[in-house]
TIMI-2910 file (N, C-alpha, C, CB; in pm, 1 decimal, decimal comma, always signed):
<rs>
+----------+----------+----------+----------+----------+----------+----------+----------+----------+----------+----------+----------+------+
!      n_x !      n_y !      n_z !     ca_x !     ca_y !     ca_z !      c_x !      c_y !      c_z !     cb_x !     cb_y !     cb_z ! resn !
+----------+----------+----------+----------+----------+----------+----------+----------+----------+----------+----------+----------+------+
!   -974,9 !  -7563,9 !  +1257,1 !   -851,6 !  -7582,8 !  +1184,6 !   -840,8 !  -7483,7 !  +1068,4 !   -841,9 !  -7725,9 !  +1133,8 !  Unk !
!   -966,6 !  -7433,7 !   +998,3 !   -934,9 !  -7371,5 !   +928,8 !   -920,9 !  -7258,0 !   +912,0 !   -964,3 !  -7394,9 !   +882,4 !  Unk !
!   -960,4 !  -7193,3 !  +1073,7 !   -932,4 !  -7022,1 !  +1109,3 !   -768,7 !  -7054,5 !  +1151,3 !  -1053,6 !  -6934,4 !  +1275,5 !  Unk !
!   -689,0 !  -7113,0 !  +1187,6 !   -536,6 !  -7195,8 !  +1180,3 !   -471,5 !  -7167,5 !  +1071,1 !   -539,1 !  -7352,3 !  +1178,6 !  Unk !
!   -480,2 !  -7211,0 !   +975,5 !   -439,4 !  -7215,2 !   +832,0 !   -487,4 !  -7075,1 !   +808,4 !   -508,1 !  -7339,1 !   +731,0 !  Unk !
!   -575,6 !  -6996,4 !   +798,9 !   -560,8 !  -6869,1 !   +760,1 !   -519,5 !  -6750,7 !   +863,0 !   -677,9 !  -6842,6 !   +702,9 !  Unk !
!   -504,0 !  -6792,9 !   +961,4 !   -421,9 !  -6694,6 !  +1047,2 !   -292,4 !  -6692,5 !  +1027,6 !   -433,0 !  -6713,9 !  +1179,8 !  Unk !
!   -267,3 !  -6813,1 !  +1000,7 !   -103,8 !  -6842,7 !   +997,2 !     -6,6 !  -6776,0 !   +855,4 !    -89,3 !  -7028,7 !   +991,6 !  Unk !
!   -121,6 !  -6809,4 !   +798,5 !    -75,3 !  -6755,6 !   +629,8 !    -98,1 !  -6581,1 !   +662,4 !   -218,3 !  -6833,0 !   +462,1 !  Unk !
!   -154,1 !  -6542,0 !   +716,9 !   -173,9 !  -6399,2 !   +735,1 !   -101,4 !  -6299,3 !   +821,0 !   -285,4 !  -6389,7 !   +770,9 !  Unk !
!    -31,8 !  -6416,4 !   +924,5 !   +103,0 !  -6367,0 !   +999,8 !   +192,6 !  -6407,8 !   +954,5 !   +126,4 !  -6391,9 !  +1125,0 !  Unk !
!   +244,2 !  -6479,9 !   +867,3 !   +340,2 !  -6506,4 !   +784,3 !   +340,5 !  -6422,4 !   +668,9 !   +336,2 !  -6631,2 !   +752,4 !  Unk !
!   +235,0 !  -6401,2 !   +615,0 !   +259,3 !  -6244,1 !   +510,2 !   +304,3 !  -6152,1 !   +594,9 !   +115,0 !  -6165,1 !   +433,2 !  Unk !
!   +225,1 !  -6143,2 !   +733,7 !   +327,3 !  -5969,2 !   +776,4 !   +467,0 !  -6027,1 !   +834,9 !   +236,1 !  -5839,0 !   +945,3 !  Unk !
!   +479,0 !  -6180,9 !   +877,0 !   +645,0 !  -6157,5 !   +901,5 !   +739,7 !  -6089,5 !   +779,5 !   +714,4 !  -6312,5 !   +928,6 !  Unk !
!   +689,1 !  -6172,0 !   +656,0 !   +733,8 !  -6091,2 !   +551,1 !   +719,2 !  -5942,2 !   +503,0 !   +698,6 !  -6147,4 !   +471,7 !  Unk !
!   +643,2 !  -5841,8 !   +509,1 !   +661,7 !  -5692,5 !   +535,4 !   +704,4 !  -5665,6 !   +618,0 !   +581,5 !  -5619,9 !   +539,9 !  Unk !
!   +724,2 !  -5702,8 !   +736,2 !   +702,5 !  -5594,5 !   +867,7 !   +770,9 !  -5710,9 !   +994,0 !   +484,3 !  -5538,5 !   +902,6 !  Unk !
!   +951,5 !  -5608,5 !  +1068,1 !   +952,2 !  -5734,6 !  +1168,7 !   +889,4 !  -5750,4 !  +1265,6 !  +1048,7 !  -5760,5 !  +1219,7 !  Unk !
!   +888,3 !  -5844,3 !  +1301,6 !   +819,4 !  -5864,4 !  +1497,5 !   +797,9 !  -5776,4 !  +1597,7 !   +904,1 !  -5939,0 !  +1592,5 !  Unk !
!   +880,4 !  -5640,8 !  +1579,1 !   +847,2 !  -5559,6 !  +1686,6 !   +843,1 !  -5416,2 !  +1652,2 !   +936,7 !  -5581,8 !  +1792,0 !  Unk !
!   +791,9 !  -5392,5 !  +1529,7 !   +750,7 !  -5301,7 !  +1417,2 !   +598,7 !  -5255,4 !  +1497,0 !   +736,9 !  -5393,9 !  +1240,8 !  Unk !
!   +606,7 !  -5092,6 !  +1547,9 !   +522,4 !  -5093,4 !  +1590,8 !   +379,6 !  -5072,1 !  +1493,5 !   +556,6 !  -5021,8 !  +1678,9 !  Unk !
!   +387,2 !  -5046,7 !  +1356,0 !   +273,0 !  -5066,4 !  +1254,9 !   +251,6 !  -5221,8 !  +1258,1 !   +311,7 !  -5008,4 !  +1094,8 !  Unk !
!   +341,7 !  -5336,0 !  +1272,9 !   +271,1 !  -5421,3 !  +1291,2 !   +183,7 !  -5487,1 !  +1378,7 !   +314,8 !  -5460,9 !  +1270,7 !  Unk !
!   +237,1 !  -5429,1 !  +1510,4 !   +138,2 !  -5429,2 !  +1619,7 !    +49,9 !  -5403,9 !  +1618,5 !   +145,8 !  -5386,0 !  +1697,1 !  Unk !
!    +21,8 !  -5260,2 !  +1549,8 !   -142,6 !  -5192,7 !  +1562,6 !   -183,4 !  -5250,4 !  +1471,4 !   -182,4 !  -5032,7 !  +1547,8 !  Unk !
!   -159,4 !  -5358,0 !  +1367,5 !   -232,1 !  -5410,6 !  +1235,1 !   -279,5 !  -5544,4 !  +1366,6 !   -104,1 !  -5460,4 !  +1046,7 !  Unk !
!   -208,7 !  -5609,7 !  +1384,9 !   -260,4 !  -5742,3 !  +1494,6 !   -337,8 !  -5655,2 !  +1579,9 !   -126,4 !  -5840,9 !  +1596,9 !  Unk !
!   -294,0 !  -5579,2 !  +1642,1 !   -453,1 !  -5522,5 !  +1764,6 !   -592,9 !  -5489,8 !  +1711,2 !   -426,9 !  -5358,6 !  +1847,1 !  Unk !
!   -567,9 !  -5338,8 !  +1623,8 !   -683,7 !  -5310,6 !  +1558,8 !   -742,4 !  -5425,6 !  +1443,9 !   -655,3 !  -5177,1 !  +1496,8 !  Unk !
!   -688,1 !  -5522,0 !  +1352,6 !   -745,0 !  -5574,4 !  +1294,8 !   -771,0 !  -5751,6 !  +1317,4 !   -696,5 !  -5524,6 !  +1198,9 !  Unk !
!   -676,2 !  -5784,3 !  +1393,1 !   -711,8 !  -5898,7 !  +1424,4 !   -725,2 !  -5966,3 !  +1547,5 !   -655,1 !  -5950,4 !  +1370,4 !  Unk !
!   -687,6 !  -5894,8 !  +1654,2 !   -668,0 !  -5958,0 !  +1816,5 !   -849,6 !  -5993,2 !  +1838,1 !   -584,1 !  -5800,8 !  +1967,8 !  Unk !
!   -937,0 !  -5921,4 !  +1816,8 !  -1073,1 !  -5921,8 !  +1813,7 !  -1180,2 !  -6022,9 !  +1769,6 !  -1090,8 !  -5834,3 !  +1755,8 !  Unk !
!  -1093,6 !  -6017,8 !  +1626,3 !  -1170,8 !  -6144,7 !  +1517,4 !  -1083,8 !  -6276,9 !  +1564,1 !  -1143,3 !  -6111,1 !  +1306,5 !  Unk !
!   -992,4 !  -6245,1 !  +1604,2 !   -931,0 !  -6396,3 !  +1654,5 !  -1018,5 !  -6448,4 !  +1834,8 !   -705,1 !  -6364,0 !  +1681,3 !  Unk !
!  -1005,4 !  -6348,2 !  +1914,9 !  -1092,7 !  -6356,0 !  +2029,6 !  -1213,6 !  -6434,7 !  +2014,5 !  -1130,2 !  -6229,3 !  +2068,5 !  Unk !
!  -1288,4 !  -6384,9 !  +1964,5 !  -1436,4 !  -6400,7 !  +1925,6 !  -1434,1 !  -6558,1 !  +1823,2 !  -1495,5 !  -6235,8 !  +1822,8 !  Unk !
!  -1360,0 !  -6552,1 !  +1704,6 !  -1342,7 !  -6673,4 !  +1656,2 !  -1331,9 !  -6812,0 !  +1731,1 !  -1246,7 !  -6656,7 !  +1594,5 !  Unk !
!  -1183,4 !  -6818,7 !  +1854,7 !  -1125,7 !  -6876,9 !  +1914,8 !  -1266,5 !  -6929,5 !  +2052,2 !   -988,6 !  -6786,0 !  +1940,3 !  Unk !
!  -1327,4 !  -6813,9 !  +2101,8 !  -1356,9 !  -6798,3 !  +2229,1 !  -1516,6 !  -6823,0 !  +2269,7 !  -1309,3 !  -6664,4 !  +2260,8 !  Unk !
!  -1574,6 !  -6753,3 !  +2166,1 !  -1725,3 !  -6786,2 !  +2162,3 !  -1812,8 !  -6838,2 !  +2046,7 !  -1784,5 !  -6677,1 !  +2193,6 !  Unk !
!  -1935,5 !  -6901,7 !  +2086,4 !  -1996,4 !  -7007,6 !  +2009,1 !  -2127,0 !  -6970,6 !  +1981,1 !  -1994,4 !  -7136,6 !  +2074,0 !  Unk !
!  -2234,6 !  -6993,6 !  +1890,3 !  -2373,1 !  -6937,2 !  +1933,7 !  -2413,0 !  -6809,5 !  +1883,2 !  -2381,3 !  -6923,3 !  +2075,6 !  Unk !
!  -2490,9 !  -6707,6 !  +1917,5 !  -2518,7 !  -6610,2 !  +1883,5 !  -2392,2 !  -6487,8 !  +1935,7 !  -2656,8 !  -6604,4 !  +1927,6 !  Unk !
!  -2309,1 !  -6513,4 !  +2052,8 !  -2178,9 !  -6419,8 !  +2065,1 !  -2106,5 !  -6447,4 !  +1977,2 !  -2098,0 !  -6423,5 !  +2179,9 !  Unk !
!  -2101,7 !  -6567,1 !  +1850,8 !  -1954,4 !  -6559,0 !  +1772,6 !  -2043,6 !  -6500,2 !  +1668,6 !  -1844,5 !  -6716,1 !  +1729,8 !  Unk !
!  -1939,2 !  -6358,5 !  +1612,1 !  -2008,9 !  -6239,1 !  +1484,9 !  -1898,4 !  -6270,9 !  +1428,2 !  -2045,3 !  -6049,1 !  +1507,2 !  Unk !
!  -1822,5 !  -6379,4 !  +1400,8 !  -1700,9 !  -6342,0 !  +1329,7 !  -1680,9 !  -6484,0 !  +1219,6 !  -1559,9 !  -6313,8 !  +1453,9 !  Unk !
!  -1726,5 !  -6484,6 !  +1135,8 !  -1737,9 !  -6608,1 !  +1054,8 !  -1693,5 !  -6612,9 !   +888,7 !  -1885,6 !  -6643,8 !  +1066,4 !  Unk !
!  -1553,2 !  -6672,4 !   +867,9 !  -1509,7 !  -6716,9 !   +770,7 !  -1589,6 !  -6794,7 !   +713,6 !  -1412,5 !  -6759,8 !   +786,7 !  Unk !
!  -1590,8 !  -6759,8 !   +563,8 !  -1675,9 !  -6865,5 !   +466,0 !  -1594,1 !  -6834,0 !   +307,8 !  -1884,0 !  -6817,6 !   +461,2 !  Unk !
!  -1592,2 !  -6989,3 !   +261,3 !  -1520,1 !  -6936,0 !   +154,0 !  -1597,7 !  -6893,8 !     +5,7 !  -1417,4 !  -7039,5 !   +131,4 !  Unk !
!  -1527,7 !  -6920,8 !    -85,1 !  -1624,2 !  -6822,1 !   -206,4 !  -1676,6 !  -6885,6 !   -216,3 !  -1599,9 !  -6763,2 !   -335,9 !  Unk !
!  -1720,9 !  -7016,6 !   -256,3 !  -1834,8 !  -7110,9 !   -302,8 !  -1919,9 !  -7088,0 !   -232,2 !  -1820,8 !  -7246,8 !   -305,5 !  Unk !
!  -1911,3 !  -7061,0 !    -82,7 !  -2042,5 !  -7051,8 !    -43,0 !  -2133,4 !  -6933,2 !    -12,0 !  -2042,0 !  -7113,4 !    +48,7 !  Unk !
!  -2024,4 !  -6782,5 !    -33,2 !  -2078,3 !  -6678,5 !    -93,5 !  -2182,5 !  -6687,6 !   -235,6 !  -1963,3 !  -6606,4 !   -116,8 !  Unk !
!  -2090,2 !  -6758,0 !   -340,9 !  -2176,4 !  -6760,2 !   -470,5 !  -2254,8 !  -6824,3 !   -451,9 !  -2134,3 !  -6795,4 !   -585,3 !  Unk !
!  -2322,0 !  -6904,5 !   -389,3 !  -2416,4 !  -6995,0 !   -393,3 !  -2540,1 !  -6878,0 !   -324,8 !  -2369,7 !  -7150,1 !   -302,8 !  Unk !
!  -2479,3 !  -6851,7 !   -228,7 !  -2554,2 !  -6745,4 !    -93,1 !  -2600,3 !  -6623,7 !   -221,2 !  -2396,3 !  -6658,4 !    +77,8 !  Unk !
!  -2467,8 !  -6591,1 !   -273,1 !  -2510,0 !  -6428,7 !   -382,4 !  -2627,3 !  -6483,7 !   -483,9 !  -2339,2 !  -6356,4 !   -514,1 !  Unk !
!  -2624,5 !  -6608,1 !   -523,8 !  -2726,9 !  -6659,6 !   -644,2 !  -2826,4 !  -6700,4 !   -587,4 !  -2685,5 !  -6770,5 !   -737,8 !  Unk !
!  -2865,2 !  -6763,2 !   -476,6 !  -2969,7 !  -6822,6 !   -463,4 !  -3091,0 !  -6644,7 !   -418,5 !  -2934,3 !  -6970,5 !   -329,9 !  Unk !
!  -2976,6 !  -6523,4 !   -363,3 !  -3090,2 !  -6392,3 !   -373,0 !  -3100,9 !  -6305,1 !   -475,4 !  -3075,7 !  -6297,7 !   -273,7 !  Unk !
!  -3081,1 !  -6407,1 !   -615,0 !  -3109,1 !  -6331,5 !   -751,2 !  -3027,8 !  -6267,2 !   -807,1 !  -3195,4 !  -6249,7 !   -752,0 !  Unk !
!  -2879,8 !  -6273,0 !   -757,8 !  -2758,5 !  -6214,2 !   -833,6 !  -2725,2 !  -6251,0 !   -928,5 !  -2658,8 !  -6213,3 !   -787,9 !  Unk !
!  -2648,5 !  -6180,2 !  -1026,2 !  -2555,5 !  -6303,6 !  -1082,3 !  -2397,7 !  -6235,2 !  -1103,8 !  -2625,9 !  -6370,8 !  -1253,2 !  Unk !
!  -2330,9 !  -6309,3 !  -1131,8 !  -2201,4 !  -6341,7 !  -1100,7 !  -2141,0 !  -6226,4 !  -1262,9 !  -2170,1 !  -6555,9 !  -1093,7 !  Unk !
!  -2112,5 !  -6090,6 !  -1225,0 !  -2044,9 !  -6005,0 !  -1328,1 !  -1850,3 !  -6040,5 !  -1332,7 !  -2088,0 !  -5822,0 !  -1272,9 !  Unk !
!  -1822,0 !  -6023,9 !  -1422,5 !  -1686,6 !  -6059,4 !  -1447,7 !  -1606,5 !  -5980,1 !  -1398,6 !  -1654,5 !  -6071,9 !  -1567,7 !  Unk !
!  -1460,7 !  -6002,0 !  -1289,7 !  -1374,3 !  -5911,0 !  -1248,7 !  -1236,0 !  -5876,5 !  -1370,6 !  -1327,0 !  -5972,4 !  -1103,5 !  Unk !
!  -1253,2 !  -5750,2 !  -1432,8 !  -1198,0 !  -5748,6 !  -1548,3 !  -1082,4 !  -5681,8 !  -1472,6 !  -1274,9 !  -5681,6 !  -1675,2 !  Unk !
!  -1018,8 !  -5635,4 !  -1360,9 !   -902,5 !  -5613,7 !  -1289,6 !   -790,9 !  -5701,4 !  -1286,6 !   -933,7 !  -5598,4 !  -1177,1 !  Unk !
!   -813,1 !  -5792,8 !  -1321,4 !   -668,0 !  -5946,0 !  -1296,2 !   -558,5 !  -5875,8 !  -1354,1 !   -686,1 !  -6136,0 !  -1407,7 !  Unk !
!   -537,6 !  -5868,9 !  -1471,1 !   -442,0 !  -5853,8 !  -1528,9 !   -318,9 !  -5718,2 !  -1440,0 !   -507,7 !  -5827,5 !  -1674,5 !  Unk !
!   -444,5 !  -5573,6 !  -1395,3 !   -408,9 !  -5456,6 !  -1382,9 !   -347,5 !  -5510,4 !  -1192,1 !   -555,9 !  -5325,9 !  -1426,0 !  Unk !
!   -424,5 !  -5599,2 !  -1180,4 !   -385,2 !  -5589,7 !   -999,7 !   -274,7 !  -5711,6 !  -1021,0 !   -549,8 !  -5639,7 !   -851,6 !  Unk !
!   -221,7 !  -5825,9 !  -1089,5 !   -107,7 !  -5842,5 !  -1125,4 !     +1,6 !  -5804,5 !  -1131,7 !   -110,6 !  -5853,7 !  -1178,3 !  Unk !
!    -14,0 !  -5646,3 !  -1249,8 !    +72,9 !  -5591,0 !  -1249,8 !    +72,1 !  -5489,1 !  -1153,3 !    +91,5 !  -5565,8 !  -1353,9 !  Unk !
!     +8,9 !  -5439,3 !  -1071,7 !    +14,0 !  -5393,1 !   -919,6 !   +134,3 !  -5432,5 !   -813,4 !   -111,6 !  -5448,8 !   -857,2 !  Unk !
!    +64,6 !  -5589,5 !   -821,7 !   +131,8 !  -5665,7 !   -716,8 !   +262,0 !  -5680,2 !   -753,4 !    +74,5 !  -5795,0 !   -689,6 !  Unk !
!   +319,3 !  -5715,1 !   -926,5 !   +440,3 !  -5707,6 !   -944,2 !   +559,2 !  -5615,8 !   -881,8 !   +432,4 !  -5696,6 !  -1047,6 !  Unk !
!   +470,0 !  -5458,9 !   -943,0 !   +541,7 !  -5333,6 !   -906,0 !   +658,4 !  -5291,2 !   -759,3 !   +421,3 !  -5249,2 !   -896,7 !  Unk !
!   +526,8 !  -5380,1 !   -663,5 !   +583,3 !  -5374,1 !   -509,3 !   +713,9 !  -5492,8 !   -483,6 !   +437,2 !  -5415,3 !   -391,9 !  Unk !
!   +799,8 !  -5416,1 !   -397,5 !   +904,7 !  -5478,3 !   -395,8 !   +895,2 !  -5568,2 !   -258,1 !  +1018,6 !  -5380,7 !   -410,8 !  Unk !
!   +755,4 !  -5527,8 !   -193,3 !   +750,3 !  -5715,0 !    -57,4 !   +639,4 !  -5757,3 !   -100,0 !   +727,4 !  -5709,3 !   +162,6 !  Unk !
!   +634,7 !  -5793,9 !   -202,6 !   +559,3 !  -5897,1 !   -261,1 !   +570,1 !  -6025,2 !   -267,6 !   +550,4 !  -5880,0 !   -353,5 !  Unk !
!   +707,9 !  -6086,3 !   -242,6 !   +737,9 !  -6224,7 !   -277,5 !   +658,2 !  -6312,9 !   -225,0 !   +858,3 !  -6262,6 !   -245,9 !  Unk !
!   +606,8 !  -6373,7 !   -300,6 !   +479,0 !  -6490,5 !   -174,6 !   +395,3 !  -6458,0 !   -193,8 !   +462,5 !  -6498,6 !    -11,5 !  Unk !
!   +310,8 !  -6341,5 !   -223,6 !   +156,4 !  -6270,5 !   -237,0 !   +124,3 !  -6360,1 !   -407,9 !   +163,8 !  -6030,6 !   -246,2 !  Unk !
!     +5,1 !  -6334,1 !   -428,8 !    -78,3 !  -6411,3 !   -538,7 !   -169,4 !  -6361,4 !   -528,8 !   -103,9 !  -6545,3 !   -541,2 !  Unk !
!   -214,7 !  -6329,5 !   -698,8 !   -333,5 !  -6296,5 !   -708,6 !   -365,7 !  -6362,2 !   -828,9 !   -356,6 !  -6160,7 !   -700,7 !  Unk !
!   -453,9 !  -6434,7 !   -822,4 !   -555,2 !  -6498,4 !   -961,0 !   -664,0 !  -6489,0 !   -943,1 !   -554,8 !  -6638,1 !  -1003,4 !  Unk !
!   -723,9 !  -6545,5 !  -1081,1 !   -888,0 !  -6557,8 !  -1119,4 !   -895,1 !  -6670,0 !  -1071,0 !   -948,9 !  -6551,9 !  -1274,1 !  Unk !
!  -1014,9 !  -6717,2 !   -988,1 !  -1099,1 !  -6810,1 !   -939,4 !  -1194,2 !  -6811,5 !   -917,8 !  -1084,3 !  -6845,7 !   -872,7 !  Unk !
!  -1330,1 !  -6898,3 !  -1053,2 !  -1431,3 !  -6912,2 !  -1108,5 !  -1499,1 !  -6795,3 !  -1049,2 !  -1485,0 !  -7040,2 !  -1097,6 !  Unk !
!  -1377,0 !  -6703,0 !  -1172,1 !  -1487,0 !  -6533,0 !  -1163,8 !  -1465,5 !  -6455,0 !   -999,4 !  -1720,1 !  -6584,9 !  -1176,7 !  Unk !
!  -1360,4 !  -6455,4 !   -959,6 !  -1347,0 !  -6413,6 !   -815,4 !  -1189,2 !  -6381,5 !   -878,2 !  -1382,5 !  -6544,7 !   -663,5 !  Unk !
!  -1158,9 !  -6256,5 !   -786,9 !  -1022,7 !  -6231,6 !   -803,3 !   -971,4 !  -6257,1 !   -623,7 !   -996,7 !  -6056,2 !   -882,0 !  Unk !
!   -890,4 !  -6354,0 !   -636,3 !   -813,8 !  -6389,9 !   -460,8 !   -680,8 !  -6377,7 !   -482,9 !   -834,3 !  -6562,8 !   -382,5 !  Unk !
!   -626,8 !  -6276,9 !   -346,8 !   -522,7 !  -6227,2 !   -317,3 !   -500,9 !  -6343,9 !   -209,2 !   -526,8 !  -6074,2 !   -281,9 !  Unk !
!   -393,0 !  -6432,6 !   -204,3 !   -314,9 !  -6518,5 !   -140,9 !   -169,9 !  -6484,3 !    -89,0 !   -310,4 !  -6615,6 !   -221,1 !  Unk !
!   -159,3 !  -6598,6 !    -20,5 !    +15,6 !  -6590,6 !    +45,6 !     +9,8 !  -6734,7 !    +32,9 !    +63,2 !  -6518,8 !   +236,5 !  Unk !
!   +166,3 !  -6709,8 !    -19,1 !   +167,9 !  -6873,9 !   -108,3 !    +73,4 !  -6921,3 !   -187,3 !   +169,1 !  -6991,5 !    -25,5 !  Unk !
!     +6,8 !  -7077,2 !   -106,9 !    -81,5 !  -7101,0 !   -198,9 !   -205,0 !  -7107,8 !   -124,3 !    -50,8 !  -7215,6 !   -278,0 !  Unk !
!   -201,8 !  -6999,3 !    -16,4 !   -320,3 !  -6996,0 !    +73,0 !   -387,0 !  -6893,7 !    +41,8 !   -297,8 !  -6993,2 !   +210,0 !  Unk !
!   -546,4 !  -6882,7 !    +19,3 !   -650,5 !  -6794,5 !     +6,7 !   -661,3 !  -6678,5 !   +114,7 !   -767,9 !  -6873,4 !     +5,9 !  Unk !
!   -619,7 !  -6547,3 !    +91,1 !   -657,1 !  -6464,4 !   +207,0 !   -802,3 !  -6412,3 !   +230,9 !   -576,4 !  -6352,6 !   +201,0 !  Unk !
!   -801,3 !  -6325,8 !    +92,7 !   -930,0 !  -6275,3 !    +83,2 !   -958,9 !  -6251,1 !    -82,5 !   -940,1 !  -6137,1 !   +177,2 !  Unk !
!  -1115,3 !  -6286,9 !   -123,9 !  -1169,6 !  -6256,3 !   -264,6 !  -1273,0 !  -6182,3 !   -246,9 !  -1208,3 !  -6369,2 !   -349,2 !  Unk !
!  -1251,4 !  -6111,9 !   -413,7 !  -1348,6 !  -6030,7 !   -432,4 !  -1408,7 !  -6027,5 !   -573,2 !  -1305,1 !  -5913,1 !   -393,6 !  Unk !
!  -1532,5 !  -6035,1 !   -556,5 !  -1617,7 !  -6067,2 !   -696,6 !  -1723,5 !  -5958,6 !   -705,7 !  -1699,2 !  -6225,9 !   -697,6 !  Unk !
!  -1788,9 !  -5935,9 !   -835,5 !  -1865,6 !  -5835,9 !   -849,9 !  -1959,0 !  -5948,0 !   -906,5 !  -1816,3 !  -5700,9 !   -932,1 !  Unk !
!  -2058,7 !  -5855,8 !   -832,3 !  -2268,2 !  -5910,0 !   -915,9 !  -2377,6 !  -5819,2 !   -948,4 !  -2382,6 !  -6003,4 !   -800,5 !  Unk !
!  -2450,6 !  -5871,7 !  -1016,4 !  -2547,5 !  -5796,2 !  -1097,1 !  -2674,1 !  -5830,2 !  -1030,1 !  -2547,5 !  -5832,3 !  -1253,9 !  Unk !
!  -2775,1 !  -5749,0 !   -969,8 !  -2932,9 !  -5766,8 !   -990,1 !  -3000,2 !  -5793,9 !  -1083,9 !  -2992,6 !  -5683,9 !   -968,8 !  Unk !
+----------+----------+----------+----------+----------+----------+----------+----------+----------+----------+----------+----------+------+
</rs>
């Protein structure tokens, strides 16, 4: 269910850039997702290489091999990034405990955090 909810939010951001038969949107679904959805959907075990995990269980994973958690001082600048663009409506980006996540709506796409040795 929850590769569902983030597929959906992730083809619903490109309905919003890009229409249905936009051939850049095609090659974004072939080359970047027809594969990771295959493999997600299709196989189990040592054939599935394709595994969503969300940040908590990165930070836990990044700390328990001696990292620690450096501050993403970008929020403000990738804010005003995201403002600038005019198909933005719906995109989000905030701080979350020290992670900067780029969303659609109020769904998590992808985060990114920096760490220290």
């Amino acid at each position: 269910m929850e590769a569902l909810y983030y597929y959906s939010a992730i083809f619903d951001a490109l309905d919003a850039m890009l229409p249905k038969y936009d051939t850049r949107r095609a090659k974004i679904e072939q080359f970047y997702f027809a594969e990771e959805i295959k493999n997600i959907v299709s196989c189990e075990g040592p054939n599935r290489v394709e595994r969503h995990e969300r940040v908590d269980q990165w930070r836990r994973r990044m700390s328990r091999a001696g990292f620690q958690a450096a501050p993403v001082k970008l929020v403000a600048q990738a804010k005003q990034w995201l403002a600038k663009l005019e198909i933005c409506e719906g995109y989000t980006i905030v701080e979350e405990k020290g992670s900067l996540v780029l969303g659609w709506k109020s769904k998590p796409i992808v985060a990114a955090s920096c760490w220290k040795c």
